[in-house]
C-alpha positions as a Markdown table, in Angstrom:
| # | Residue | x | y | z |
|---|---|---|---|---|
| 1 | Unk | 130.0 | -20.6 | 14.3 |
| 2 | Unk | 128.1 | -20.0 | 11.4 |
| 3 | Unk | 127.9 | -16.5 | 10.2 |
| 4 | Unk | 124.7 | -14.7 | 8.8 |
| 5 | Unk | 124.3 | -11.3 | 7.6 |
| 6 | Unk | 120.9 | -9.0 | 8.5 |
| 7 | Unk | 120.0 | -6.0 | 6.6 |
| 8 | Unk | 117.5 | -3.6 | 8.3 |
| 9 | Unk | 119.2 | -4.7 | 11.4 |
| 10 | Unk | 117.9 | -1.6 | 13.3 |
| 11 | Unk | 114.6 | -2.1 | 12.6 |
| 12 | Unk | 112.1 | -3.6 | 14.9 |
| 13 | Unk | 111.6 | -7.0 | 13.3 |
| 14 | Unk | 115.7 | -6.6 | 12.1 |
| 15 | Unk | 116.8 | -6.4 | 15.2 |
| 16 | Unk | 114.6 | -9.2 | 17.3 |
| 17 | Unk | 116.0 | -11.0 | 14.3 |
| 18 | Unk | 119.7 | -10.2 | 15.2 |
| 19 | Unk | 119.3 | -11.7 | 18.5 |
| 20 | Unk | 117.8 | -14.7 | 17.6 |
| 21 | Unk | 119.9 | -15.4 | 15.4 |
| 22 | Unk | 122.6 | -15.4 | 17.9 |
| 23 | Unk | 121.2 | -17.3 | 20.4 |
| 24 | Unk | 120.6 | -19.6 | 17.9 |
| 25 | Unk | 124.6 | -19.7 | 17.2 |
| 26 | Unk | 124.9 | -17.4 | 14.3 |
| 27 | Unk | 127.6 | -14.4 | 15.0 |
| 28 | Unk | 126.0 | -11.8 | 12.8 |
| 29 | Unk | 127.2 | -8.8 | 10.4 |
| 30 | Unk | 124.1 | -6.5 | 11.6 |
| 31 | Unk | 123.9 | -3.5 | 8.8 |
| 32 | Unk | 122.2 | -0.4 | 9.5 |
| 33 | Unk | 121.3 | 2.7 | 7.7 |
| 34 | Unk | 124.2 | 5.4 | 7.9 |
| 35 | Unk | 123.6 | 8.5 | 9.5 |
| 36 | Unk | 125.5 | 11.5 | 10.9 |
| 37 | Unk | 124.3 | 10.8 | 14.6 |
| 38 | Unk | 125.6 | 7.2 | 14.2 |
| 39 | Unk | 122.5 | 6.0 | 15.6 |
| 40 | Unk | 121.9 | 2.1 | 15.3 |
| 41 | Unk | 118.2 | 2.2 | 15.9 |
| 42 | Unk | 117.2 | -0.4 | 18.2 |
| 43 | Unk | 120.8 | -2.5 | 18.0 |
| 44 | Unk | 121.2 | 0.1 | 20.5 |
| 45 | Unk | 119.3 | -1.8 | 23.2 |
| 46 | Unk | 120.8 | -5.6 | 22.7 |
| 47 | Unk | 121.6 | -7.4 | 25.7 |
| 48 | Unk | 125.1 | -7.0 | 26.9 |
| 49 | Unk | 126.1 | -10.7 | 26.3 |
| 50 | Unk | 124.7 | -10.7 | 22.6 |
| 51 | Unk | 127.1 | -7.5 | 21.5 |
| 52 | Unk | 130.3 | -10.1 | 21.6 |
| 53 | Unk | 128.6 | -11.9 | 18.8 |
| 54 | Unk | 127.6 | -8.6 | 16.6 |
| 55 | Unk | 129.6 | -6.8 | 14.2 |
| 56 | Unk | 127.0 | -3.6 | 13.1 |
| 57 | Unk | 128.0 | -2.0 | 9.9 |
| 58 | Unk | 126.9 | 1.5 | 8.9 |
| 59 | Unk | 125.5 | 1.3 | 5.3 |
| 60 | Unk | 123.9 | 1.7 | 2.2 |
| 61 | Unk | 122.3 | -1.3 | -0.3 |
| 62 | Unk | 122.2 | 1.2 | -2.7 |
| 63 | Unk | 125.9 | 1.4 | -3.1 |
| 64 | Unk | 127.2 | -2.1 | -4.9 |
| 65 | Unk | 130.6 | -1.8 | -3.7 |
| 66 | Unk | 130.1 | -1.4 | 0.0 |
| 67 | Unk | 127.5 | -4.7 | -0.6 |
| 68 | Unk | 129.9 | -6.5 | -2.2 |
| 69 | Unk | 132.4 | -6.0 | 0.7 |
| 70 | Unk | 129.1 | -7.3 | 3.2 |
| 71 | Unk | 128.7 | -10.8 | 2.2 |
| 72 | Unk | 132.2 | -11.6 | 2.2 |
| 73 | Unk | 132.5 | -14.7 | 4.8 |
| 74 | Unk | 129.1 | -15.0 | 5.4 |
| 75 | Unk | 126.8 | -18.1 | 4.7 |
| 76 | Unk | 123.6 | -16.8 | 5.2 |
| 77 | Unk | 121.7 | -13.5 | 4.5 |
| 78 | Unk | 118.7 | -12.4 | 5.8 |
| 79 | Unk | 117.3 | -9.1 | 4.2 |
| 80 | Unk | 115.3 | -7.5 | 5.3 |
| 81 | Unk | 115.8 | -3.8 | 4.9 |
| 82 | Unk | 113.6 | -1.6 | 2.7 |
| 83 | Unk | 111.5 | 1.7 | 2.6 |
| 84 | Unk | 108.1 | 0.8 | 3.6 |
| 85 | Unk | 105.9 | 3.7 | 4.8 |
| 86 | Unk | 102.9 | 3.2 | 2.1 |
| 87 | Unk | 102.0 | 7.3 | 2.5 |
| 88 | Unk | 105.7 | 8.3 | 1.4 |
| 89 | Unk | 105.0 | 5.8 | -1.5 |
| 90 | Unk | 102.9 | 8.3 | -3.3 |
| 91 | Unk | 104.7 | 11.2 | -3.1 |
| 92 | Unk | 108.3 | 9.5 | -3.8 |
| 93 | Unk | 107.9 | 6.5 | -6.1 |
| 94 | Unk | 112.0 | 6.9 | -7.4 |
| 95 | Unk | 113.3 | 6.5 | -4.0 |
| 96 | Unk | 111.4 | 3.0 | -3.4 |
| 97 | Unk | 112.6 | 1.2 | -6.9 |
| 98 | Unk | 116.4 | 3.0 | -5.4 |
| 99 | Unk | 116.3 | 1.1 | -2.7 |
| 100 | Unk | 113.6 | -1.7 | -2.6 |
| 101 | Unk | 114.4 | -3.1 | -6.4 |
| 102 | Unk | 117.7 | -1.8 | -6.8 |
| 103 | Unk | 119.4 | -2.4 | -3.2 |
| 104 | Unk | 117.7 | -6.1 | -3.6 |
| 105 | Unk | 119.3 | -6.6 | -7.0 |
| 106 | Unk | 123.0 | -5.4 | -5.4 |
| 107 | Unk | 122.6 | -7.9 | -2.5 |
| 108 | Unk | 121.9 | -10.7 | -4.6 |
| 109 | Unk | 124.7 | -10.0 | -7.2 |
| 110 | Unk | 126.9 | -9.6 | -4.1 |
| 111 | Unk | 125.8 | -12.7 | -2.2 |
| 112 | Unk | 126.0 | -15.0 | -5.5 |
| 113 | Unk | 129.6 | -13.8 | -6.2 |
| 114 | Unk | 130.2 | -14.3 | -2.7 |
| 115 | Unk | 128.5 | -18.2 | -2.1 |
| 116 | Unk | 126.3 | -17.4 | -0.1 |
| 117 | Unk | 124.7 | -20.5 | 1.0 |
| 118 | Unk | 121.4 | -19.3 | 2.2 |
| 119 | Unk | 119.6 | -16.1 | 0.8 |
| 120 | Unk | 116.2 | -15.1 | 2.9 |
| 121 | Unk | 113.9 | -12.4 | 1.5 |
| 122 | Unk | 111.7 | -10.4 | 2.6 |
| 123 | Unk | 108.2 | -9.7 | 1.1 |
| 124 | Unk | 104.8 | -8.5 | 2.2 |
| 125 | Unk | 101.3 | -9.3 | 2.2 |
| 126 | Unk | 101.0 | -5.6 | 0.6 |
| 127 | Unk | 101.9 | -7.6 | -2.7 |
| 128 | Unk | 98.6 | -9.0 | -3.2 |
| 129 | Unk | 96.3 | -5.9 | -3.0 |
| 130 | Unk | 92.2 | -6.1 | -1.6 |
| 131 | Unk | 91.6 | -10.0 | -0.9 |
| 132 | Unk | 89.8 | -11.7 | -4.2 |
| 133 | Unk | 89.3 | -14.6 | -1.3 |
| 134 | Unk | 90.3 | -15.3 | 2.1 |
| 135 | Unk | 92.5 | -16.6 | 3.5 |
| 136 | Unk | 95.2 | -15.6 | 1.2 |
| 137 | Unk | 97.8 | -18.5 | 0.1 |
| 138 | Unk | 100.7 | -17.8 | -2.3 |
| 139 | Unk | 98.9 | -18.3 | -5.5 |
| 140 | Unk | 96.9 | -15.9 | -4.9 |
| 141 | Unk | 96.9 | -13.0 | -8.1 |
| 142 | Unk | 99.4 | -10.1 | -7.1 |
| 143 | Unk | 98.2 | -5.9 | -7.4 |
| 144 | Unk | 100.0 | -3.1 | -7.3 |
| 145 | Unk | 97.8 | -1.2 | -4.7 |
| 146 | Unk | 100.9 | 1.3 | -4.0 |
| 147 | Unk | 104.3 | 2.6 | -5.5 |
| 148 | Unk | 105.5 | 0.4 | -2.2 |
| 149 | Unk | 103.8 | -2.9 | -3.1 |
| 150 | Unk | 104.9 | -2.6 | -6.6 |
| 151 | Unk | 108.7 | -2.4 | -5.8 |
| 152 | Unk | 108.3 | -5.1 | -3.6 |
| 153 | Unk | 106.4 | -7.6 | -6.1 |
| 154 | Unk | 109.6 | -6.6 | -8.6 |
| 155 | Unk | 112.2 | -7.3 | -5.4 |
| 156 | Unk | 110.4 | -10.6 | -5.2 |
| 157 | Unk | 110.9 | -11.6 | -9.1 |
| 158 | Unk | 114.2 | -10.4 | -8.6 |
| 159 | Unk | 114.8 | -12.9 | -6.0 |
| 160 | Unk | 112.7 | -15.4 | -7.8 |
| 161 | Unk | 114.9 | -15.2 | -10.8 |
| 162 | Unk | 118.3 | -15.2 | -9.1 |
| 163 | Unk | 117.2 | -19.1 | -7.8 |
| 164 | Unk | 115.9 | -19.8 | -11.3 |
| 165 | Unk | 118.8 | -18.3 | -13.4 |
| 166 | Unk | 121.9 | -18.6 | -11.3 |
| 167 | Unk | 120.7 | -21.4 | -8.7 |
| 168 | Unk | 121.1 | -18.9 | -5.8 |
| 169 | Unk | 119.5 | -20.9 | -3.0 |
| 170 | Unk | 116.9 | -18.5 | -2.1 |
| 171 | Unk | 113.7 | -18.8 | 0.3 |
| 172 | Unk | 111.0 | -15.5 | 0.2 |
| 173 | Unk | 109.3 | -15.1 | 3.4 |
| 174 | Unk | 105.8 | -13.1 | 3.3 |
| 175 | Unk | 104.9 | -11.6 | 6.5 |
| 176 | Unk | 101.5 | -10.6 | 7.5 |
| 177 | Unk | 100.9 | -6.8 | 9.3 |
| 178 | Unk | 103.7 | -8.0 | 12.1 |
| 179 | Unk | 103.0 | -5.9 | 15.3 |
| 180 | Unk | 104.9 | -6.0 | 18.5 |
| 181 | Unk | 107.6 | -4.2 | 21.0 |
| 182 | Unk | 109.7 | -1.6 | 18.9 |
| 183 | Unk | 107.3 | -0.9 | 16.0 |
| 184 | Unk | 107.2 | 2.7 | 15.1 |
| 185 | Unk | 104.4 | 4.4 | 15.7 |
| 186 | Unk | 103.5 | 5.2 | 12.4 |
| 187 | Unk | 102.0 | 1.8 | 12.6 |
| 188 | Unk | 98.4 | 1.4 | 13.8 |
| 189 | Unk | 98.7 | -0.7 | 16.6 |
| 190 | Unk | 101.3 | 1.6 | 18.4 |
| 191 | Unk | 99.7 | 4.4 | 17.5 |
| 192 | Unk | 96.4 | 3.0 | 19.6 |
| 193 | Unk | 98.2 | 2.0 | 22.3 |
| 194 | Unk | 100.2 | 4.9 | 22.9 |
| 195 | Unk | 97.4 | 7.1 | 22.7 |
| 196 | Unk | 95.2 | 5.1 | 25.5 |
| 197 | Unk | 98.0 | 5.0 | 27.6 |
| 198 | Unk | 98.5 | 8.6 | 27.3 |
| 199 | Unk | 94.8 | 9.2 | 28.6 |
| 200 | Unk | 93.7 | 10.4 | 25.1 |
| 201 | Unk | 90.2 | 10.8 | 24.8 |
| 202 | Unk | 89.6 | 10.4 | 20.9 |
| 203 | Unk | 91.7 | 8.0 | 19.2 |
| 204 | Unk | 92.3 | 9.2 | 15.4 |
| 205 | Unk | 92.6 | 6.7 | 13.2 |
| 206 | Unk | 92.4 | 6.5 | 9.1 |
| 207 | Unk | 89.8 | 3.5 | 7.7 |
| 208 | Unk | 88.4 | 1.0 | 9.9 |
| 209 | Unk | 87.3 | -1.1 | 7.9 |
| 210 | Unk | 90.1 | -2.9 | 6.2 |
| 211 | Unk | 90.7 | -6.3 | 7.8 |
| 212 | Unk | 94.2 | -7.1 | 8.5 |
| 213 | Unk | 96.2 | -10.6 | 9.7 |
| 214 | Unk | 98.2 | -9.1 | 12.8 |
| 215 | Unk | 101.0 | -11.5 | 13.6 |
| 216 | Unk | 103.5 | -11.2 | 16.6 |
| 217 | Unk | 106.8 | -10.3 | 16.2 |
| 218 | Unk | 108.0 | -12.8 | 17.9 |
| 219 | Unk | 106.5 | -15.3 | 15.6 |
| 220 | Unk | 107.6 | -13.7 | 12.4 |
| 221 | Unk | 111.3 | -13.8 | 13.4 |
| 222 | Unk | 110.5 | -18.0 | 13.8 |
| 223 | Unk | 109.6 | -17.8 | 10.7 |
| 224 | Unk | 112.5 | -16.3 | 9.5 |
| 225 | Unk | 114.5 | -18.9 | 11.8 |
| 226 | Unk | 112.7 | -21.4 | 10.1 |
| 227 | Unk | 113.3 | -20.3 | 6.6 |
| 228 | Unk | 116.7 | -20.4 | 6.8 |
| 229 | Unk | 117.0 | -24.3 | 7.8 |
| 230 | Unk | 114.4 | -26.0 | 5.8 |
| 231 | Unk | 115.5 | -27.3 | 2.7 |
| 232 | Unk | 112.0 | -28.1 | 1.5 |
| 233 | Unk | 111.6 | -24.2 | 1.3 |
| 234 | Unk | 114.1 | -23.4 | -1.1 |
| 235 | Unk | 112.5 | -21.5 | -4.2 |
| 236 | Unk | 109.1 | -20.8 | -2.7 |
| 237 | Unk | 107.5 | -17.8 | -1.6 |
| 238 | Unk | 105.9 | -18.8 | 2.7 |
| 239 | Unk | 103.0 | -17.0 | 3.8 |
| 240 | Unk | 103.5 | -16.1 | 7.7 |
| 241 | Unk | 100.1 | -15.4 | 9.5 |
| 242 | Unk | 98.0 | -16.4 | 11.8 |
| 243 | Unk | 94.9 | -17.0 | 9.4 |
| 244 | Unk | 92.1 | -14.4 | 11.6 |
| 245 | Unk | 91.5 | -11.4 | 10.0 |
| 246 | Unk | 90.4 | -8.4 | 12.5 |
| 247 | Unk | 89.6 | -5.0 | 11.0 |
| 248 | Unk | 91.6 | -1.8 | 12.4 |
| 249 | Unk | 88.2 | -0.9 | 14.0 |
| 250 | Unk | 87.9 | -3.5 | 16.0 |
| 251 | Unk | 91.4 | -4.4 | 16.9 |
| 252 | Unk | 91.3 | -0.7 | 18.3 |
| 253 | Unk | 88.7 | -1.5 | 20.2 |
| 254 | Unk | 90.2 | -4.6 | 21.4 |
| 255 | Unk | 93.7 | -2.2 | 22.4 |
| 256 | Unk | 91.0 | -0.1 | 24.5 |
| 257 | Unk | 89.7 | -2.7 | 26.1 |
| 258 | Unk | 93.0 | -4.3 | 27.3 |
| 259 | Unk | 94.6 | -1.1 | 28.6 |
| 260 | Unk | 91.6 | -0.2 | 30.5 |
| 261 | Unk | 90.4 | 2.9 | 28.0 |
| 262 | Unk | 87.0 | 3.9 | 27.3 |
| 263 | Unk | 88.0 | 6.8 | 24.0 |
| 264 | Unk | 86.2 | 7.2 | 21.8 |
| 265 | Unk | 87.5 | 6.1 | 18.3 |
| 266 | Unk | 87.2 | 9.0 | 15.5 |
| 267 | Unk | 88.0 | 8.7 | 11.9 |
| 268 | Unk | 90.5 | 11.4 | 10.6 |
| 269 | Unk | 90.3 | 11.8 | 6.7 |
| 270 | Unk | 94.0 | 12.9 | 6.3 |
| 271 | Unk | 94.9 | 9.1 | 7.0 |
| 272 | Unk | 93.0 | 7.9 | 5.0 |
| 273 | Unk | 94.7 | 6.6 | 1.8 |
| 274 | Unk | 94.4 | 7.0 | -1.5 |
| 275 | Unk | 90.9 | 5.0 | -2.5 |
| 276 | Unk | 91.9 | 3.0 | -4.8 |
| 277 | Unk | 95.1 | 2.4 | -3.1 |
| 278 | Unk | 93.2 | 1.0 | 0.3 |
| 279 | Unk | 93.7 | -2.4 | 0.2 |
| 280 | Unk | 90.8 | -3.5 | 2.2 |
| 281 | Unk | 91.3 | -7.3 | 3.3 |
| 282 | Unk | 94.5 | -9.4 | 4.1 |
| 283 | Unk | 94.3 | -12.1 | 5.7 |
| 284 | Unk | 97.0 | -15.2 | 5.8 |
| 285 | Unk | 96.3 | -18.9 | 4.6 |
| 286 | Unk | 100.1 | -20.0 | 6.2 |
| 287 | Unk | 99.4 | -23.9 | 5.7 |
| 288 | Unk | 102.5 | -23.7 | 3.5 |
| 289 | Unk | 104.6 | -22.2 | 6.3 |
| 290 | Unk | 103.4 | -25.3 | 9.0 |
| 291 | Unk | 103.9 | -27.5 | 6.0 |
| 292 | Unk | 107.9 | -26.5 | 4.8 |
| 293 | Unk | 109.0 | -24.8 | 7.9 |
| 294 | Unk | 107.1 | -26.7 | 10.5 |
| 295 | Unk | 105.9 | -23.1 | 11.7 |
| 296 | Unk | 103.1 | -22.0 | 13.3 |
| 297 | Unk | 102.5 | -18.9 | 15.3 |
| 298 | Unk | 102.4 | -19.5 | 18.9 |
| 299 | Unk | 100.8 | -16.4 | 19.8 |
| 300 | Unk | 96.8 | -14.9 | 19.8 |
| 301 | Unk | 96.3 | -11.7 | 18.7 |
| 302 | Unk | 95.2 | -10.9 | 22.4 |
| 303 | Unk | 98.0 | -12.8 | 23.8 |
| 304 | Unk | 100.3 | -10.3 | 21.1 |
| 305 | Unk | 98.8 | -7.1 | 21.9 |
| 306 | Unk | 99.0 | -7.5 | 26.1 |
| 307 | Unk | 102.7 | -8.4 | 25.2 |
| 308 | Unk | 102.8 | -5.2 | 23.6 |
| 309 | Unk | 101.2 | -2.6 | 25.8 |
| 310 | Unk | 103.3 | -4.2 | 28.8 |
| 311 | Unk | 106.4 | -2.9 | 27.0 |
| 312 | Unk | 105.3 | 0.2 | 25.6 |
| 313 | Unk | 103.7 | 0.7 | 29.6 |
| 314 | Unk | 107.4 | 0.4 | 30.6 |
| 315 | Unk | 109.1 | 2.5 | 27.4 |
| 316 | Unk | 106.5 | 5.6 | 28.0 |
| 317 | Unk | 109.1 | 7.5 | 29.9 |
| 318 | Unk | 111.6 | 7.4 | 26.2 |
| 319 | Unk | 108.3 | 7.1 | 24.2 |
| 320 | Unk | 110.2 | 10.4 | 22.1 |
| 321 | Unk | 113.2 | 8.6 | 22.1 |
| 322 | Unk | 111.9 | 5.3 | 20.7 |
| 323 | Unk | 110.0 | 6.6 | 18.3 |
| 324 | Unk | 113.1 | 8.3 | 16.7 |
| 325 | Unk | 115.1 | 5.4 | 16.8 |
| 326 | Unk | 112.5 | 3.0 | 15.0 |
| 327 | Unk | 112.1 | 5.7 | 12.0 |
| 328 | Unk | 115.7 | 5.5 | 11.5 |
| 329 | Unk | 115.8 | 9.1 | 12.6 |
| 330 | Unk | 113.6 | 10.1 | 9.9 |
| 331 | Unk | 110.4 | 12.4 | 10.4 |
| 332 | Unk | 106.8 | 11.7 | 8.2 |
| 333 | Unk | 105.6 | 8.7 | 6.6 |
| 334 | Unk | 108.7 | 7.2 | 5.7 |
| 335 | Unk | 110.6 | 4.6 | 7.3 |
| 336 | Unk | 114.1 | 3.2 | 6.1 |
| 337 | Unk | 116.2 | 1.3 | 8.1 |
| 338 | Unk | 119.3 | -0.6 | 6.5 |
C-alpha cells in the first residue's frame, strides 16, 4: 500500500481528500494544525472503516524539523494547507508569507531530501486577480489582488522552481471557488444557505457582482486524484473548473430558490473588500485539466448546491459545532488548518 501524506487534512477539501485517497489504496499520514483542544477538524467525522488506514499528526509547516520527520516513508504528498481568509490578509500580511511561502518552502526541502515521488500543490484562482478575459487558462497574467494571493503566487514559484532546479516531480493544481459539505461559513455559499435555512429574512452579503467559477468539492478532490497519477502533468500548473461563471448575486438567488426562501438579499458594506483588492471575475478555462488528467467535473453548479443544502439541512442541529471545527477553532476572518 502506497503511502501519501495530506497537509490541511482537517480542512474541508483536506479531509474529503483523506478519504479518497484511501479508498483509492493510499494509507495516509493526515497532518493537522496543533491546538490545545486537540481538535482534528473534520478528520473527526471519517468513517469508522477509513481510521485503520489514517495516521493524523498534530502539527506545524512552519517548523522544519517536525516537516522533515513528515515525509519520512511517504511517496506522495499532497499539500494542501495554508491561511486563506482574504479579510485577515490585510490586517496580517507576516503571518501569510509564515505559513503560505515559508511552510511551502519547508515541505518541499523535506520531501526532496526524503524522495518523495510525487509532490501535489495547491494554488488558487485568487492568483490571477480581476479577469483580463474569460475563461481563464494558465497563461493567463498573474496580480497580486491581496497579501493572500501574493503568497500564494510566491508558493507556486517555489514549487515551480523545486521541479526546475532539483527535479522534484511536482504537479500544481489551481482550484476554482470549491464549495460543498464542510466549508466554513465564512465562505459565501454557506453563509447563504445557512441563513435561508434558518428563516432569515435578509441575507447580508458583501459585492454581488463579482463572478465566480463555483466547483464541487467532490470534483476538486478528482482533480487532485488525478494529479497525482498522470505523468503528463508533471511540471504544469491545471486549472480545475467548471468553465460558467455565476456572480455572488445570482448564485444567492439561485441558493434561495432551491431551499424554498423568498429573503430578500441586502448588501452590507463591512464585507465588502478593499476596492482595489475585489477581484471581480474568475472564471475557469480547465481544457488542460480534461487534456493531462482526463478530468472533468461531473457536477452542475445546481446539482452542487442541492448536494450541499441536503447536508447542511441535516448538520443544522451542530451548525455551532461545525463551524468551529472548519475554522480550525479560530474566530474572524481567518482560517488555518494544517
Amino acid at each position: 500500500m502506497s503511502k501519501a501524506l495530506v497537509t490541511g487534512a482537517g480542512g474541508f477539501i483536506g479531509s474529503q481528500l483523506v478519504a479518497r485517497l484511501v479508498a483509492g489504496g493510499y494509507s495516509v499520514r493526515a497532518l493537522y494544525k496543533y491546538n490545545s483542544a486537540n481538535a482534528k477538524g473534520w478528520l473527526e467525522h471519517l468513517p469508522a472503516d477509513l481510521l485503520d488506514s489514517v495516521e493524523t499528526v498534530a502539527g506545524d509547516l512552519r517548523d522544519p524539523f517536525q516537516t522533515a520527520s513528515l515525509v519520512q516513508g511517504v511517496e506522495c504528498v499532497f499539500h494542501l494547507a495554508a491561511l486563506i481568509g482574504i479579510p485577515y490578509s490585510y490586517a496580517a500580511p507576516a503571518s501569510y508569507v509564515e505559513t503560505n511561502v515559508g511552510g511551502t518552502l519547508n515541505l518541499l526541502m523535506a520531501s526532496l531530501a526524503a524522495g518523495v515521488e510525487r509532490f501535489v500543490h495547491t494554488s488558487t484562482s485568487e492568483v490571477y486577480g480581476t479577469a483580463r478575459y474569460t475563461p481563464m487558462d494558465e497563461n493567463h497574467p498573474q496580480t497580486a489582488q491581496s497579501p493572500y494571493s501574493a503568497t500564494k503566487i510566491a508558493a507556486d514559484r517555489l514549487v515551480e522552481s523545486y521541479h526546475l532546479t532539483y527535479g522534484l516531480k511536482t504537479v500544481t493544481v489551481r482550484p476554482f471557488n470549491t464549495f460543498g459539505p464542510r466549508q466554513s461559513a465564512r465562505a459565501v455559499i454557506p453563509t447563504v444557505i445557512r441563513q435561508a435555512l434558518a428563516g432569515s429574512r435578509e441575507i447580508r452579503l458583501g459585492a454581488l457582482d463579482p463572478v465566480r467559477d463555483f466547483t464541487f468539492v467532490a470534483d476538486t478532490v478528482e482533480g487532485f486524484w488525478a494529479a497525482s497519477r498522470a505523468e503528463r502533468a508533471v511540471g504544469r500548473v491545471v486549472n480545475l473548473g467548471t468553465g460558467r461563471g455565476v456572480s455572488v448575486g445570482e448564485t444567492a438567488r439561485i441558493i434561495l430558490s432551491l431551499c424554498g426562501s423568498d429573503a430578500d438579499i441586502v448588501l452590507d458594506e463591512d464585507r465588502l473588500r478593499p476596492r482595489q483588492s475585489e477581484v471581480l471575475a474568475l472564471v475557469a478555462d480547465a481544457s488542460l485539466a480534461k487534456d493531462l488528467l482526463g478530468w472533468t467535473p461531473s457536477h452542475t453548479l445546481e446539482q452542487g448546491l442541492e448536494k450541499t443544502i441536503a447536508w447542511t439541512r441535516s448538520d443544522t442541529r451542530s451548525s455551532t459545532e461545525s463551524n468551529t471545527r472548519s475554522t480550525g477553532g479560530q474566530s474572524g476572518c481567518a482560517r488555518y488548518v494544517i
